[in-house]
DRENFIMI-477835 format. One record per residue (C-alpha): residue in three letters; x, y, z. Coordinates in steps of 0.25 Angstrom, whole numbers, padded with zeros to 4 digits. Example, Ala and Ser with C-alpha at 12.3 -4.5 7.8 and 13.67 -1.06 7.14 Angstrom:
<recs>
ALA,0049,-0018,0031
SER,0055,-0004,0029
</recs>
This chain:
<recs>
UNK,0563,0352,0382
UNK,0549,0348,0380
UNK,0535,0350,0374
UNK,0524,0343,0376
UNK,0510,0345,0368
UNK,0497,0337,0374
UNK,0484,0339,0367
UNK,0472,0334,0372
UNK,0455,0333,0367
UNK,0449,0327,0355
UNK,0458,0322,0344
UNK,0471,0327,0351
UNK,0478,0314,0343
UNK,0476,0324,0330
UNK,0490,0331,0338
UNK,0499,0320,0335
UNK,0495,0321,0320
UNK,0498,0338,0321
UNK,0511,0334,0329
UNK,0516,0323,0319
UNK,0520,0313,0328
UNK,0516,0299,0330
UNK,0511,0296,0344
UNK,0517,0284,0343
UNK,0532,0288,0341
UNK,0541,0296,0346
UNK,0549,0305,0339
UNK,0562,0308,0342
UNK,0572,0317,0332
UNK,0585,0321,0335
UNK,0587,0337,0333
UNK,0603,0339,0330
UNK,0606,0332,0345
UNK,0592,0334,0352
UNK,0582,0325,0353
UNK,0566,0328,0349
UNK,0557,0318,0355
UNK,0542,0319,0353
UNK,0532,0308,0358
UNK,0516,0308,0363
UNK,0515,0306,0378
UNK,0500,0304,0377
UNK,0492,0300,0365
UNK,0478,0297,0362
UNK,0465,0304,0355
UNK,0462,0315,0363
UNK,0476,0317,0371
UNK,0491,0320,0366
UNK,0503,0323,0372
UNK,0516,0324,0364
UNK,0530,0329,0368
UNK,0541,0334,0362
UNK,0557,0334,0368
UNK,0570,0339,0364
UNK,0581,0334,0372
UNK,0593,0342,0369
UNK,0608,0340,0366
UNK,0614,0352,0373
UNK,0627,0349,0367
UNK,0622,0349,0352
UNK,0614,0362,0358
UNK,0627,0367,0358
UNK,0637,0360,0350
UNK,0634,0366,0336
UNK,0629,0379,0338
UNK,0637,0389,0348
UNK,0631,0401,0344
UNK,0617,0395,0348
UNK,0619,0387,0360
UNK,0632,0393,0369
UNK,0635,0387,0383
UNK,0625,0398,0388
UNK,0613,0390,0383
UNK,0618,0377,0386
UNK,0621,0382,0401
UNK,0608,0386,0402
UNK,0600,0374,0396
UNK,0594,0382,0387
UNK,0593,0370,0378
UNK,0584,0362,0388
UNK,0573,0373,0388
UNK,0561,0373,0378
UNK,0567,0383,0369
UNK,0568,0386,0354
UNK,0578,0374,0354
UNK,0568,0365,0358
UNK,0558,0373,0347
UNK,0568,0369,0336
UNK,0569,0356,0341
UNK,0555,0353,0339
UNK,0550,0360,0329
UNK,0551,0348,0318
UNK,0546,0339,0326
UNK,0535,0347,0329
UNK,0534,0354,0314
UNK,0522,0346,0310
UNK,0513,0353,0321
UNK,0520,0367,0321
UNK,0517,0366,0305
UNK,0501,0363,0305
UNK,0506,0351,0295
UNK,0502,0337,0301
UNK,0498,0326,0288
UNK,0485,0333,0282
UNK,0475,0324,0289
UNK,0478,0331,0301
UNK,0479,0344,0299
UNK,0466,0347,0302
UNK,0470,0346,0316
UNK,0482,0358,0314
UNK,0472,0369,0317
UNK,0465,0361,0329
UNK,0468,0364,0342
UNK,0470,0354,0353
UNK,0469,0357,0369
UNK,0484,0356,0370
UNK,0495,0358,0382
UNK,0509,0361,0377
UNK,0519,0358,0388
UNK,0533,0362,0386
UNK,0546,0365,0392
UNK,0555,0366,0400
UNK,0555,0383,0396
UNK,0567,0391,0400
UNK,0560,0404,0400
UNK,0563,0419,0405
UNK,0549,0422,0405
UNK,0540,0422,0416
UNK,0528,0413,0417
UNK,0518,0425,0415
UNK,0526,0427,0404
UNK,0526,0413,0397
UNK,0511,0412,0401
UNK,0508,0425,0392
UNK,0516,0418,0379
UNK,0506,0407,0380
UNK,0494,0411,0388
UNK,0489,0418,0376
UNK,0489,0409,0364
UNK,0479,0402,0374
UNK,0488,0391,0380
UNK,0488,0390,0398
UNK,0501,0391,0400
UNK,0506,0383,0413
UNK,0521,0384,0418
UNK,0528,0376,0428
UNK,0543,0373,0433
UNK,0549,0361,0436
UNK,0554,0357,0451
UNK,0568,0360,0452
UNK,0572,0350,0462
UNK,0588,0352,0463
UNK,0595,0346,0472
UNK,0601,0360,0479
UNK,0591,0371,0480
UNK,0592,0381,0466
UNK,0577,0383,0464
UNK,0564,0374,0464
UNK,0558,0377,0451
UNK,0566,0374,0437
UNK,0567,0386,0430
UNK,0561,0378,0417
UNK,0548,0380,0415
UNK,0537,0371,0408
UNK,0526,0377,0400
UNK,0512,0369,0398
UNK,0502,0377,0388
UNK,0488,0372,0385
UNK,0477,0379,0377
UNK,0469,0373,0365
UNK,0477,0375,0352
UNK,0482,0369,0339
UNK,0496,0362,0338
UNK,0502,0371,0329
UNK,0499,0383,0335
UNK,0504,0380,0350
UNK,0516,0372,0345
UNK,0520,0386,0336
UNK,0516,0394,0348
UNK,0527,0385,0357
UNK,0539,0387,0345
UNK,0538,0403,0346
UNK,0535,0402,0361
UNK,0546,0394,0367
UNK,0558,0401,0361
UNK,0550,0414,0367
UNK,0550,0407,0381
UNK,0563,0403,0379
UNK,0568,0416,0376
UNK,0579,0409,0369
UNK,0583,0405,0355
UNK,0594,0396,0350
UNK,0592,0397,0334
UNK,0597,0412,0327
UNK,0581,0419,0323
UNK,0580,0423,0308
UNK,0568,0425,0301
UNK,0566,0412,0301
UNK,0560,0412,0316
UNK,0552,0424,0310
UNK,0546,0417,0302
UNK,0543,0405,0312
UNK,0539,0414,0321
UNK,0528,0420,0312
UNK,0524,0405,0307
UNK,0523,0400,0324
UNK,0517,0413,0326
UNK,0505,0413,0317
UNK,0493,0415,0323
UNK,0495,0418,0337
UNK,0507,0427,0340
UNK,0503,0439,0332
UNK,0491,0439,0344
UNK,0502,0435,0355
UNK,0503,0446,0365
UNK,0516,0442,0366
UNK,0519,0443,0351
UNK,0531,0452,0353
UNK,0537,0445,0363
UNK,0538,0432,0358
UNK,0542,0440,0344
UNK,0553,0446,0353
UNK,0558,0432,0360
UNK,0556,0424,0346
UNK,0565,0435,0337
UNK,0574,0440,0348
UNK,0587,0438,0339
UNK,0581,0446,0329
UNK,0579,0461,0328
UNK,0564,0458,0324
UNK,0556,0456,0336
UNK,0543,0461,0330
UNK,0539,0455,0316
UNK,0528,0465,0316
UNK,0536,0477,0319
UNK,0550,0474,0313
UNK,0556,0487,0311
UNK,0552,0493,0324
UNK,0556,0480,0332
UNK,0570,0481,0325
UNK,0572,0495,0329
UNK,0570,0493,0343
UNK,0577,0481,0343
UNK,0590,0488,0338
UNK,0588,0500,0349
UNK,0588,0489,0360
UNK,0600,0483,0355
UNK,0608,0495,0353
UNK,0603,0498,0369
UNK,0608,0483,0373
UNK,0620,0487,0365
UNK,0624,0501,0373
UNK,0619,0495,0387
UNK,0631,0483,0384
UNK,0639,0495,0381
UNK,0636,0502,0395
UNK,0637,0487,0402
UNK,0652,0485,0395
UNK,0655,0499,0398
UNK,0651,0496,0413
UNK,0658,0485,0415
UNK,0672,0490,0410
UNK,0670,0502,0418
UNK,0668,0494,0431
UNK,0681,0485,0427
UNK,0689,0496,0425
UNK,0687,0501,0440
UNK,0689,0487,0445
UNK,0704,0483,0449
UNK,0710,0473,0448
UNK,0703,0468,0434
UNK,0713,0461,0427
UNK,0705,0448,0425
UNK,0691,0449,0420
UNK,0680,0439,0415
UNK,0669,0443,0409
UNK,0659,0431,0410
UNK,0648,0429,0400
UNK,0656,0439,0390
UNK,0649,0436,0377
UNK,0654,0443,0367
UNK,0664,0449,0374
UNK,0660,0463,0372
UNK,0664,0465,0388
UNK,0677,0458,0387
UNK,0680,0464,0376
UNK,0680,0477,0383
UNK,0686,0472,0396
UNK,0698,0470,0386
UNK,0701,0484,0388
UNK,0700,0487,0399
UNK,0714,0490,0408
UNK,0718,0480,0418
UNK,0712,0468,0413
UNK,0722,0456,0409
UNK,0712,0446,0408
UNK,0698,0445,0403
UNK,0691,0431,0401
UNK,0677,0434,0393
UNK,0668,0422,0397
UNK,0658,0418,0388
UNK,0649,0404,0387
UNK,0643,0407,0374
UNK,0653,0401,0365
UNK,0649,0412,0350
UNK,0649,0423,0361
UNK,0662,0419,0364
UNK,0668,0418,0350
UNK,0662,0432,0347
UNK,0669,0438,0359
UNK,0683,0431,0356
UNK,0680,0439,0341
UNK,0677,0452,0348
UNK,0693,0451,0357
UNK,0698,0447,0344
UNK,0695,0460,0337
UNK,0699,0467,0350
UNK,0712,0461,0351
UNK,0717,0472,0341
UNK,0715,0483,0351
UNK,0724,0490,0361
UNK,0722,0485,0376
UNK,0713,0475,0373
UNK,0714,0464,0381
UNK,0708,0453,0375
UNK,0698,0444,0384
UNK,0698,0428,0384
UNK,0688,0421,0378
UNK,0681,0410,0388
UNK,0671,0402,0386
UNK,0665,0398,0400
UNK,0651,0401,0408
UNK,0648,0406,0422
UNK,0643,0391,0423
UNK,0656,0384,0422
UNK,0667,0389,0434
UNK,0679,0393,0428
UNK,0694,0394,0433
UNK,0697,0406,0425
UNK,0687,0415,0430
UNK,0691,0415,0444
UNK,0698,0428,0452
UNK,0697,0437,0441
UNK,0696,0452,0444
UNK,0682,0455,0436
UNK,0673,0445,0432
UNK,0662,0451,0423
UNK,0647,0447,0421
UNK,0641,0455,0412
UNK,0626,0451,0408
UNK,0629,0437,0411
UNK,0622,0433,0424
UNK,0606,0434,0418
UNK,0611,0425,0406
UNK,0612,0413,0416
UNK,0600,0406,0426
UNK,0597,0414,0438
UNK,0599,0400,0447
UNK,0613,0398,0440
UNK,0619,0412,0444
UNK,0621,0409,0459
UNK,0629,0398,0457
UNK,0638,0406,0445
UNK,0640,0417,0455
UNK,0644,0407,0465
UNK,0657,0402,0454
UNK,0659,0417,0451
UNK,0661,0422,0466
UNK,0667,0410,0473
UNK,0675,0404,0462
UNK,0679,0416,0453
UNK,0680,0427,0462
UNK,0682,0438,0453
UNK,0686,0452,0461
UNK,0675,0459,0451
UNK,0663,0453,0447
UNK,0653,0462,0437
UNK,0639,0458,0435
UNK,0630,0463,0426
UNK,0615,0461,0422
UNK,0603,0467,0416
UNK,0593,0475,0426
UNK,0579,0469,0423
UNK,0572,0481,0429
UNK,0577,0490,0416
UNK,0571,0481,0408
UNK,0560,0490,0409
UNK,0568,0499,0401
UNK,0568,0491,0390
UNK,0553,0490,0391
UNK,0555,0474,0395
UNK,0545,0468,0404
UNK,0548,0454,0409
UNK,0560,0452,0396
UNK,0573,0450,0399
UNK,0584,0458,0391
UNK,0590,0446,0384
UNK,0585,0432,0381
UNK,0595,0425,0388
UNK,0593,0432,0401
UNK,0589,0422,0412
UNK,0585,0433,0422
UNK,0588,0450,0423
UNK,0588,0457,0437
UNK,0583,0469,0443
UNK,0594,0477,0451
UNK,0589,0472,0463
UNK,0589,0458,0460
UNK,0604,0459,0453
UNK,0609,0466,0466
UNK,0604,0456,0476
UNK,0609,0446,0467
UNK,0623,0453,0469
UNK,0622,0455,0482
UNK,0620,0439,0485
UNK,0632,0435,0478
UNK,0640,0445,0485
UNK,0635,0440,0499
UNK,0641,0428,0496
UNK,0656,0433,0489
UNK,0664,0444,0494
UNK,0660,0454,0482
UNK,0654,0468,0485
UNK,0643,0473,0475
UNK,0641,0487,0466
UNK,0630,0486,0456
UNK,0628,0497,0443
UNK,0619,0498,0433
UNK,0622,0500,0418
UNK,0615,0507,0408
UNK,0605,0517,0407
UNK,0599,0520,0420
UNK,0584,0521,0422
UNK,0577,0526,0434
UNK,0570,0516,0438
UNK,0576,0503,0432
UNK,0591,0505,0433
UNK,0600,0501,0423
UNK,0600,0491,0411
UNK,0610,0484,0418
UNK,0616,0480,0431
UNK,0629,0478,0436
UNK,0635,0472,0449
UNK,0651,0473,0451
UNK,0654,0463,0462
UNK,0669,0465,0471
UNK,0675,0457,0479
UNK,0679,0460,0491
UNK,0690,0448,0494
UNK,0700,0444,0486
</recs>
């Protein structure tokens, strides 16, 4: 993950001076495992062009904090994406120009702006390009995005899914290299850090000057504080109130999905043994524990502190009559495992938009050809009710990769079972509305040979 900053015209040297580095050196810092590289590509009077790298250790990523970075992230190569982890990595390397506070002889130049291009990448972004072009395409920067060739050896798709941004518009230092630190993680839609006031305050120091007048304020306000109940600084009270009524609807419409879903394993025999892959917490196992019938129940979850959490949640239940507690595994749809195959119900509830598009075909493949459960349940959100929740191009959760219209998830079914003996039903779950369907989609596959 890279940034590159080329400044061009008359006394474009005086950017070295505001970056702090000598052209002649290359500095290179070790970051707690990852290493930080800057050096000057092309330097003389009138033409700069500085890079800055992070290679990453994605063993260190992962080795001292659990709770930040699970075997989901790692899977996903989130930590290879221009994301905040490669904002944090920077920062000090880059603090003298983000501050304005080059040695005094040269802060004459703090408030100059340079014709500057600011290359950077690669992004791992949900948002469209028309969408990335209105982030940047107002605080006067052309905006140019392109994907790399994808040149794989069997045919997956001819264009990476990573994308590189180039900006280029006449600004200061400063001011484009604070726009960049709010507006990755916003790109991003991801952050690995716990969000106090702290980024508050950060956010309103990066901020200054140009995001009170950004069309977009809310939204990158919304993306930057997501982990807080504030979304709006400006209208605390009323953001916090509306944030609580969303939760307690996401709260009830996983109450209706749980409730669901039992109801349709308790019409299902045989339904002794059950996985419930991607079980987080373990709120669905947890309730698969009483239901009659069942002897085993494996709960399937890569994120290690998910795990943890559920395995406290069967503890507490263990004291209840009929409760059949569910076993712990900690595993992922990536990796094929032996003790998932022939079981009567295997479960997938919310699971399959947390993961690449290009990667589920091949996940399906290892469910239906080597697992082969009698009963495979499939749940995902609808995209067309997002309209409902008055959500434009937004996706429910921010580590959605994709969500489905009903059409889409249906023909998505219906391939898989062209291929493996199973016959399809689909409901919807939820408040229905006339003309969007339900929150939520379900698709109960059966197998037809045993």
């Amino acid at each position: 993950m890279q940034l590159t900053i080329r400044a061009e015209g008359e006394n474009a040297e005086a950017v070295s001076y505001l970056l702090a580095k000598n052209p002649n050196n290359v500095y290179e810092r070790n970051y707690k495992g990852h290493l930080v590289r800057f050096f000057y590509s092309q330097f003389s009077k009138n033409a700069v062009e500085a890079t800055i790298f992070v290679t990453p250790d994605p063993i260190e990523l992962i080795k001292n904090a659990a709770s930040a970075y699970d075997i989901t992230h790692y899977i996903n190569d989130r930590e290879f994406a221009v994301s905040s982890i490669f904002c944090s990595f920077i920062r000090t390397a880059l603090g003298t120009a983000l501050n304005g506070q080059p040695k005094e002889d040269y802060k004459k130049w703090v408030d100059h702006p340079f014709p500057f291009q600011f290359s950077f990448g690669p992004v791992a972004s949900s948002l469209s390009n028309s969408q990335i072009l209105d982030l940047f395409e107002p605080l006067g920067f052309a905006t140019d995005i392109s994907r790399g060739e994808a040149n794989y050896s069997f045919n997956i798709k001819e264009k990476s899914s990573a994308r590189w941004i180039t900006l280029t518009g006449s600004t200061t230092l400063q001011t484009a290299l604070r726009q960049l630190f709010v507006l990755i993680p916003v790109l991003d839609n991801y952050k690995h850090y716990y969000i106090d006031e702290k980024e508050i305050e950060k956010l309103q120091r990066y901020g200054e000057g140009w995001l009170e007048d950004h069309p977009l304020k809310e939204f990158i306000l919304r993306q930057s504080l997501r982990f807080k109940e504030v979304y709006s600084l400006v209208e605390k009270q009323n953001e916090e109130k509306t944030d609580k009524q969303d939760t307690a609807k996401t709260e009830r419409l996983n109450d209706l999905r749980y409730e669901k879903i039992i109801d349709t394993v308790h019409s299902i025999e045989p339904k002794e043994k059950v996985v419930d892959f991607g079980s987080g917490e373990g709120k669905l196992s947890l309730r698969l524990g009483f239901v009659p019938g069942i002897k085993e129940i494996l709960a399937v979850e890569p994120s290690e502190s998910a795990a943890v959490r559920a395995l406290d949640r069967f503890e507490k239940a263990k004291k209840k009559e009929e409760f059949l507690s569910p076993v712990p595994v900690w595993g992922s749809l990536f990796y094929y495992d032996e003790r998932m195959k022939q079981k009567d119900i295997m479960i997938l509830c919310e699971v399959i938009e947390h993961i690449d598009e290009e990667r589920l075909p091949k996940i399906m493949e290892i469910i239906f050809r080597e697992y082969k459960p009698r009963v495979l349940i499939i749940t995902t959100p609808n995209k067309e009710y997002n309209r409902v929740y008055d959500m434009s191009d937004e996706l429910r959760h921010t580590d959605h990769r994709f969500e489905w219209t009903r059409a889409e998830f249906e023909a998505w079914c219906a391939e898989r079972s062209h291929s493996y003996p199973y016959d399809l039903s689909f409901e919807g779950i939820g408040e229905e509305n006339e003309s969007h369907g339900f929150p939520t989609q379900m698709c109960v596959f059966k197998r037809t040979e045993v």
